[in-house]
C-alpha positions in Angstrom: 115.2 117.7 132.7 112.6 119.7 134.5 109.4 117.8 132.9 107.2 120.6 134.8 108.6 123.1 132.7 109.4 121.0 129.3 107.1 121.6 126.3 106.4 118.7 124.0 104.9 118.1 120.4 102.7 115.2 119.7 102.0 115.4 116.0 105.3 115.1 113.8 106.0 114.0 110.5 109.4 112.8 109.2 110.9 111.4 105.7 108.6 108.0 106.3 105.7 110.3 105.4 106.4 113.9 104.3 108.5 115.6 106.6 112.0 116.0 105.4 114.1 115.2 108.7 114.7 112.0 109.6 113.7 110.1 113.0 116.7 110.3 114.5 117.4 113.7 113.2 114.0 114.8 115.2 115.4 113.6 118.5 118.3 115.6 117.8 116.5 118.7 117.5 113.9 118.2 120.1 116.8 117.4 122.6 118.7 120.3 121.6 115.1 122.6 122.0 114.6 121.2 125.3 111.1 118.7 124.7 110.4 116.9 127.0 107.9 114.3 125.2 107.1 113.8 121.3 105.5 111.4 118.7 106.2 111.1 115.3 102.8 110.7 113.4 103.6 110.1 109.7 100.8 109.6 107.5 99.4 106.1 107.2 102.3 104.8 108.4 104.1 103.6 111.5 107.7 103.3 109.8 109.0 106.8 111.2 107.9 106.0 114.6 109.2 102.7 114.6 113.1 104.0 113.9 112.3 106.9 116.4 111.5 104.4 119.0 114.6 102.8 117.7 117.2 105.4 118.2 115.5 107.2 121.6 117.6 104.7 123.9 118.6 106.6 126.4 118.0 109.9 125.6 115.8 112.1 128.0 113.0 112.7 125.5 109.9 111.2 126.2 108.9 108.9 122.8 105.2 107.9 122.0 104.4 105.4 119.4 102.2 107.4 116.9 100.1 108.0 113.4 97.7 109.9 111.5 95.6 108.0 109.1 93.3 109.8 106.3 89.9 109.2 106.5 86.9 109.1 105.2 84.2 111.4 107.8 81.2 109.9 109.1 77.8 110.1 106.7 76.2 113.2 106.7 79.3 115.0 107.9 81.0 116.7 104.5 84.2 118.5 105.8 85.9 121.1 103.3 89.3 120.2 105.0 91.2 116.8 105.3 89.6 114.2 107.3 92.3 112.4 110.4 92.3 110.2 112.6 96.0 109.9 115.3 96.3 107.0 116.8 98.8 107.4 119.8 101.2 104.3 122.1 100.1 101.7 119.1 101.6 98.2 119.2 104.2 98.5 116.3 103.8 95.1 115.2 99.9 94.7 115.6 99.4 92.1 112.2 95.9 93.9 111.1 97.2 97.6 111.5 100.2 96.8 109.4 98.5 95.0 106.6 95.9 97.9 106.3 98.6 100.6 106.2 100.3 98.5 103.6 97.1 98.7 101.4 97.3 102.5 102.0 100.5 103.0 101.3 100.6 101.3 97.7 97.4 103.9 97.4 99.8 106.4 97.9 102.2 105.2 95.4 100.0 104.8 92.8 98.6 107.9 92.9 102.1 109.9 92.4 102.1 109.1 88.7 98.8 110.4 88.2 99.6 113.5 89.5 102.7 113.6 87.2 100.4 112.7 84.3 97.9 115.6 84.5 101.0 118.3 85.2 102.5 116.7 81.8 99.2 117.2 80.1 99.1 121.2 81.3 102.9 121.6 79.8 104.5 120.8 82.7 108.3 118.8 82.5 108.6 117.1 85.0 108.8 113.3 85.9 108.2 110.6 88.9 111.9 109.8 88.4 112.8 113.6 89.2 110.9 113.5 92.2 112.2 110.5 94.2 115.9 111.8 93.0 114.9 114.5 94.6 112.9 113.2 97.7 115.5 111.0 98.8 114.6 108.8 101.5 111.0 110.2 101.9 108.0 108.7 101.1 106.8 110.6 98.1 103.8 113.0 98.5 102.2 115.7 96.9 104.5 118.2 99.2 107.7 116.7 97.3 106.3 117.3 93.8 105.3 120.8 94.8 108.9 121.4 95.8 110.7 119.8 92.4 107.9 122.0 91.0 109.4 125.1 92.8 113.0 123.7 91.6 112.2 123.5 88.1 110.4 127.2 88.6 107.2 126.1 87.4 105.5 128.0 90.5 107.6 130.3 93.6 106.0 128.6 96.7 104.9 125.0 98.1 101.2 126.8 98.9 101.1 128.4 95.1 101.6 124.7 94.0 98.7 123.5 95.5 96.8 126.3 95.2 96.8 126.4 91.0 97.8 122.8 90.5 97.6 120.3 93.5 95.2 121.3 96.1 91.6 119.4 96.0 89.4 120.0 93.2 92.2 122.0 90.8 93.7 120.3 87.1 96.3 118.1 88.9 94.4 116.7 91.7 93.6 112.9 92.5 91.9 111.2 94.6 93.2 109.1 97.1 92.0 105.8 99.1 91.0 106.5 102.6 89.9 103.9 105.0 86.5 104.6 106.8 86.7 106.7 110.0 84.9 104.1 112.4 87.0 101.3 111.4 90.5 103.6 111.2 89.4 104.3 115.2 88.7 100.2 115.9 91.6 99.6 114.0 94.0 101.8 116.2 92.0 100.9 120.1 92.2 97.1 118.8 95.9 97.7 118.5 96.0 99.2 121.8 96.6 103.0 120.5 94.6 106.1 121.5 92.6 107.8 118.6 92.3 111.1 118.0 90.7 113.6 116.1 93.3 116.0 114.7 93.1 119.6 114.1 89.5 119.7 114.2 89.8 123.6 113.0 91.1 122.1 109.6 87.5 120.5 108.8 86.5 124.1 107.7 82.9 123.2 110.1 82.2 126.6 110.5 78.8 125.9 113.2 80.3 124.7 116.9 76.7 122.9 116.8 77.5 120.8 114.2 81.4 120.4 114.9 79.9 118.7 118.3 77.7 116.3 116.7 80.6 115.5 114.8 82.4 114.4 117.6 79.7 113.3 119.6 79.3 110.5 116.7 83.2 110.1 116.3 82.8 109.1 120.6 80.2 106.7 119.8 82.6 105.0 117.4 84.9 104.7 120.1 87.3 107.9 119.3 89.4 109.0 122.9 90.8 112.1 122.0 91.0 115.7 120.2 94.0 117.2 119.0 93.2 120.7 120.8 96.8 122.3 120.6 97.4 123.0 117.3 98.9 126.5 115.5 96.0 127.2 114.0 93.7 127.0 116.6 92.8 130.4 118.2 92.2 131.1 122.1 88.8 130.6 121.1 89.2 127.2 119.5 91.3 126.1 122.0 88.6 126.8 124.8 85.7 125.5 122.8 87.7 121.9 122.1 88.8 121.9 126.2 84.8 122.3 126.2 84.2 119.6 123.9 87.1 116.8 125.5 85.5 117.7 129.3 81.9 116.9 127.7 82.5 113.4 126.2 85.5 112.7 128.4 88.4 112.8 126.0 91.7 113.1 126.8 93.5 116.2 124.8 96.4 116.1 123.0 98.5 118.7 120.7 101.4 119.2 118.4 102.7 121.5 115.6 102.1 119.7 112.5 106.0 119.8 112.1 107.0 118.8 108.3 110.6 120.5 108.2 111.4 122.4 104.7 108.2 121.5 103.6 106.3 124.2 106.0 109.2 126.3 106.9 107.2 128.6 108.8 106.1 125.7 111.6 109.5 124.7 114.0 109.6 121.8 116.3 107.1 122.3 119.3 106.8 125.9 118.9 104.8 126.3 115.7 105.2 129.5 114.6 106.6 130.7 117.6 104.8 131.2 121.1 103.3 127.6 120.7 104.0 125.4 123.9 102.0 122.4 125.0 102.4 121.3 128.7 104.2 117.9 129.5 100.7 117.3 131.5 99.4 117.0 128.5 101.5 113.5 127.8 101.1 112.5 131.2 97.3 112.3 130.7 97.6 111.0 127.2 99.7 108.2 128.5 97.2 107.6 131.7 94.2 107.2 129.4 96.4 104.4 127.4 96.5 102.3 130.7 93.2 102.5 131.7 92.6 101.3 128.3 94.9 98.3 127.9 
């Protein structure tokens, strides 16, 4: 493989999180489209990247330890979006990071049959039981209810689903337990990762003033990184985030946000097509890692 000329994808979810191919089955595809470098970054959780890690042997693809965990921003920062930290070339067996994303996890569990409670209050059949049938070997999200929701034609699309019932603030919504952003970032350098913030467009900050006092504090806390590559980032984002990592040296990372079925319209390291991320990129993610360690 021509590394020079590969493309890679550093933000990928499988069926630990809510992606619906598994590990291996990602390696498959990113060998077959020619990657050169990927990391699977399922959410508060390092269970996918563990069995990628496992099954990469030999192959030619370039495999990163990875994860995105869900935050809570810093004070005085509301975001309309989802608030992420990625944590890139963590220790897999790191005791603390473990034992948090345990907490987390049960968090996410719990939650799932509230959701299914408020959709059986609006009228809505459907069950927790259905939905793992369903998921299979996936960790069970919001995404996987939306699609039994689709099966059982209560709404036509994944977005519709979240749009009347699921998304923030509508009937079906509930919270969920986020660690704190500062101690998500210790948590992933003490652990010997890399964190990053992802898909800084997603924050809905609509002021570049403001988006760079938000990562001007996130640098004080000790974040490394911004996930500049990213589908929904325009030319313009992309040049204002390059501005950003070059003013509080961080090193730049970028993937597609790949979930599978669950967002059809995003494929493996080329978004939606036209996406490519340079296999510099990894190179200088994985040379920040050293100089950290």
């Amino acid at each position: 493989m021509d590394c020079n000329q590969a493309g890679i994808d550093l933000h990928i979810h499988s069926t630990a999180s809510d992606g619906t191919l598994s590990p291996g089955e990602i390696l498959r595809l990113a060998e077959n489209l020619g990657l050169g470098a990927i990391s699977i970054t399922d959410h508060d959780t390092l269970k996918g990247s563990k069995e990628l890690l496992e099954v990469a042997g030999s192959s030619d693809v370039r495999v990163i330890s990875g994860i995105e965990i869900s935050t809570i921003p810093p004070a005085s920062f509301a975001v309309a979006g989802s608030f992420h930290i990625l944590g890139y070339g963590i220790r897999l067996n790191d005791p603390v990071l473990n034992h948090t994303l345990e907490t987390l996890q049960q968090a996410r569990v719990n939650r799932n049959p509230l959701i299914i409670g408020r959709l059986n209050e609006m009228g809505l059949d459907i069950s927790i039981e259905e939905v793992i049938q369903a998921s299979g070997e996936a960790q069970i999200g919001r995404p996987h209810i939306a699609q039994l929701m689709i099966q059982k034609g209560f709404v036509r699309t994944i977005d519709e689903a979240f749009d009347v019932y699921l998304g923030f603030n509508k009937p079906a919504y509930v919270e969920k337990y986020k660690l704190d952003c500062q101690k998500a970032i210790e948590m992933i350098i003490r652990a010997g990762g890399i964190p990053v913030l992802a898909h800084p467009f997603l924050l809905g900050i609509p002021d570049e003033s403001r988006t760079e006092s938000l990562v001007a504090a996130l640098k004080e806390m000790g974040l490394q990184g911004i996930e500049v590559y990213y589908p929904d980032h325009t030319c313009e984002h992309v040049q204002f985030y390059l501005k950003l990592a070059r003013s509080y040296d961080l090193v730049i990372t970028g993937g597609t946000d790949f979930h599978g079925a669950i967002k059809p319209d995003i494929q493996l390291g080329c978004g939606r097509g036209g996406f490519f991320i340079p296999y510099s990129v990894y190179d200088l993610l994985l040379n920040r890692q050293q100089t950290m360690v």
